[in-house]
N, C-alpha and C positions, 0 to 999 in steps of 0.2 A: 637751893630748892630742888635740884634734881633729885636729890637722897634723901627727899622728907617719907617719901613711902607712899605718898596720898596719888591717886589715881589724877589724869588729866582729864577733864572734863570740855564738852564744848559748849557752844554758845547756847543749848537748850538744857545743858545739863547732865548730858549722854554721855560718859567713858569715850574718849575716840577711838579705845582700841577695838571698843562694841560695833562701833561705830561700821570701821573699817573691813572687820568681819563681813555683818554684813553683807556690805558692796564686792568683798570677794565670795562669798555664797552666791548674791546673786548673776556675778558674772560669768563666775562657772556655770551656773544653770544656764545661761542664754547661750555660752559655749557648746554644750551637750545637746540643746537644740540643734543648733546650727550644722553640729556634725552629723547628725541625727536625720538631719534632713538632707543635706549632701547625699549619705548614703543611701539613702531612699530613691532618690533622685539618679543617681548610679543604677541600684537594681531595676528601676523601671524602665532607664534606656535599655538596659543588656535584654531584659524580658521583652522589647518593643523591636530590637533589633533580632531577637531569635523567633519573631512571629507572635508572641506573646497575647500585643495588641493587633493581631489580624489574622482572621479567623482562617482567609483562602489562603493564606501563606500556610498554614497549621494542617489545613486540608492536604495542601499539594506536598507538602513533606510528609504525611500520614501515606497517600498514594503512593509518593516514591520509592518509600520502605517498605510497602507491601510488595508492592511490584518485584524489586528487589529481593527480598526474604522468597517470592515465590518463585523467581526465574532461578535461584541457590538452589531450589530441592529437587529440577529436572533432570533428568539423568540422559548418560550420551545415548544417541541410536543412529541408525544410516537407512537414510532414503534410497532403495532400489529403484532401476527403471530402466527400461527400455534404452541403449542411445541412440537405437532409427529403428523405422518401420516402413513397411513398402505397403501402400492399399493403392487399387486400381480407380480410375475415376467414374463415381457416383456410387463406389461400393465402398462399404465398412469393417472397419478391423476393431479391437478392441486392443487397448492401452493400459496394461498395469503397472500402477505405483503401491510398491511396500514402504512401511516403516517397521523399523524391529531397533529392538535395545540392542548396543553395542555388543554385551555381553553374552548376547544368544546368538549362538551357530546350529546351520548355516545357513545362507542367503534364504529369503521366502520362496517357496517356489511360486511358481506363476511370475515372478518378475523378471524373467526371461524372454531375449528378444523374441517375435514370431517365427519361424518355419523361413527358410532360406536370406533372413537379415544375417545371423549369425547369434551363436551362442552366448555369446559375451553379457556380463549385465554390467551396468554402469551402478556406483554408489556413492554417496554423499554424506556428512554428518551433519546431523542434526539432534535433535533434543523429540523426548516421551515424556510420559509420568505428567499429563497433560491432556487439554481437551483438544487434537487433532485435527485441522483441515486443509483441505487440499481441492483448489481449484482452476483452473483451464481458465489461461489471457484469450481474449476474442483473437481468431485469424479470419481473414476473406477467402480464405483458400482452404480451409478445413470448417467441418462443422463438427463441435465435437461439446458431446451430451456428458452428463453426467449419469451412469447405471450403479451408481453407490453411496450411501449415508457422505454428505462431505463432509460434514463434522462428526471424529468418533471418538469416543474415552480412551484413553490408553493410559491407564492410572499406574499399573504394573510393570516390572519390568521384562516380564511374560507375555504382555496384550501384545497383539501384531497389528496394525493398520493394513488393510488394501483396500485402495480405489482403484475402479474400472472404468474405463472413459469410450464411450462410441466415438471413433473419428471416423468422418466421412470425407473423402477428398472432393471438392467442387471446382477445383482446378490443376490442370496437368501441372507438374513443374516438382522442383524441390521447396518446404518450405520446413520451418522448423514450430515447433509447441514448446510453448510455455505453462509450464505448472508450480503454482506458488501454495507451500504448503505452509500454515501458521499453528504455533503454539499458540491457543489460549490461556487468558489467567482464569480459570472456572469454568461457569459457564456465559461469563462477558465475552463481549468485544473485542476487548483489551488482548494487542497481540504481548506475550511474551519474546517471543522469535518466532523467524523469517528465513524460510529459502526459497529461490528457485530452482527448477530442474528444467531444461533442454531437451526435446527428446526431436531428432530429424524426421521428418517425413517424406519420402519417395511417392510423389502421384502419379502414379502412370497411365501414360493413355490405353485405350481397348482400338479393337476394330471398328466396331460396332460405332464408339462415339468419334475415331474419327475418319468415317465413313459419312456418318451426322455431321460432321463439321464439315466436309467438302462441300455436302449438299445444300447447306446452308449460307456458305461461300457462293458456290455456284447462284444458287437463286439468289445472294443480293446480287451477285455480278450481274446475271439477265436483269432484274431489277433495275438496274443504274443505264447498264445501256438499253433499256426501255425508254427511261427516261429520259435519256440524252436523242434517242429516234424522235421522241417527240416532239421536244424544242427543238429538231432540228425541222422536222414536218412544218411545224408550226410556222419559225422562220423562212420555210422556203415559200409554203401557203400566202406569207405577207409581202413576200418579194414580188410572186407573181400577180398577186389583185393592182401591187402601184405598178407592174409593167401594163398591165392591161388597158388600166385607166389610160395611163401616160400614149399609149397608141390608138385610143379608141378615138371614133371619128367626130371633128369639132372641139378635140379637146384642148388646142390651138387659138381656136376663134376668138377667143377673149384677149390674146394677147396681138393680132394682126391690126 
């Protein structure tokens, strides 16, 4: 019967090889699903794991690479300045800080120490082609203003920065200034970079104030020993009313 040629039919009358087909068309289809869906399921972790599904993750990498891309196109320069300065106390001197593009000679003028500190100027590298500033750490021993734009453009590799700083000395002694100057990204916040500079300050005392300062010495002195004449008056005044009482006549009789 196998070589009769006639087709095998099944229990409903269907070829089984029809049949069979079929069941392999449709398994392959649920295959091709299945993988179909896997891979979907693959690309939506990798997109979930790259920020994909979160938007602040998406942000903070957008910021980083700007940040980035902007700090790439700054070009080298060097902060001049002063490294001491001598001002008397309650008088003021003035404080210059340059910035210049590396590539520009020579030094700015003006950022040269004052009149008998010494010639020398100190300098530093740092970064232009930026929105520039420069400002003064608090000191208790200097007062010191700002007489200049502290934020300036210096988009060029031609722009030169100076700032000029009133320092006023409020106390004799040596003390040192801090100046922190930041590359902006624009016109934001956002620093790109960061330096400080150092600059010493010599206060010196005068005649005058410390003549003012003996004088002022002296009177609290008299001051103190006033006040010690007095409690000591005071003291003696109470010593003597209980000797008085104590020998005055009868004062006895209560106890006989």
């Amino acid at each position: 019967m196998g070589n009769s040629g006639e087709a095998v039919v099944g229990a409903h009358g269907a070829p089984v090889c029809a049949r069979a087909g079929v069941r392999r068309g449709v398994a392959a289809a649920l295959l091709g699903l299945l993988v179909a869906g896997a891979l979907a399921g693959c690309g939506g972790a990798s997109e979930s794991g790259a920020g994909g599904a979160n938007p602040a993750a998406n942000q903070q990498w957008q910021f980083q690479a700007r940040v980035e891309a902007d700090r790439s196109v700054l070009f080298a320069a060097n902060l001049y300045f002063p490294p001491q300065e001598q001002v008397k106390v309650h008088d003021t001197t003035v404080v210059t800080i340059s910035l210049l593009a590396s590539a520009v000679q020579p030094a700015p003028t003006g950022a040269t120490g004052s009149p008998g500190v010494g010639p020398s100027t100190s300098s530093t590298p740092f970064f232009s082609g930026a929105v520039v500033g420069l400002a003064a750490a608090p000191n208790s021993a200097l007062s010191v203003q700002p007489q200049s734009a502290q934020r300036q453009a210096l988009v060029s590799a031609h722009d030169q920065g100076s700032w000029n700083f009133a320092v006023t000395g409020l106390a004799v002694g040596d003390t040192q200034e801090t100046f922190i100057a930041t590359a902006y990204d624009g016109d934001g916040d956002t620093a790109l970079a960061t330096k400080e500079v150092s600059v010493d300050i010599d206060v010196r005392n005068t005649a005058s104030n410390a003549t003012s300062s003996a004088w002022h010495w002296l009177v609290g002195v008299a001051g103190g020993l006033a006040a010690i004449g007095a409690l000591i008056a005071a003291g003696w005044k109470a010593v003597s009313w209980l000797r008085n009482r104590h020998d005055r006549p009868g004062a006895h009789a209560g106890g006989q």
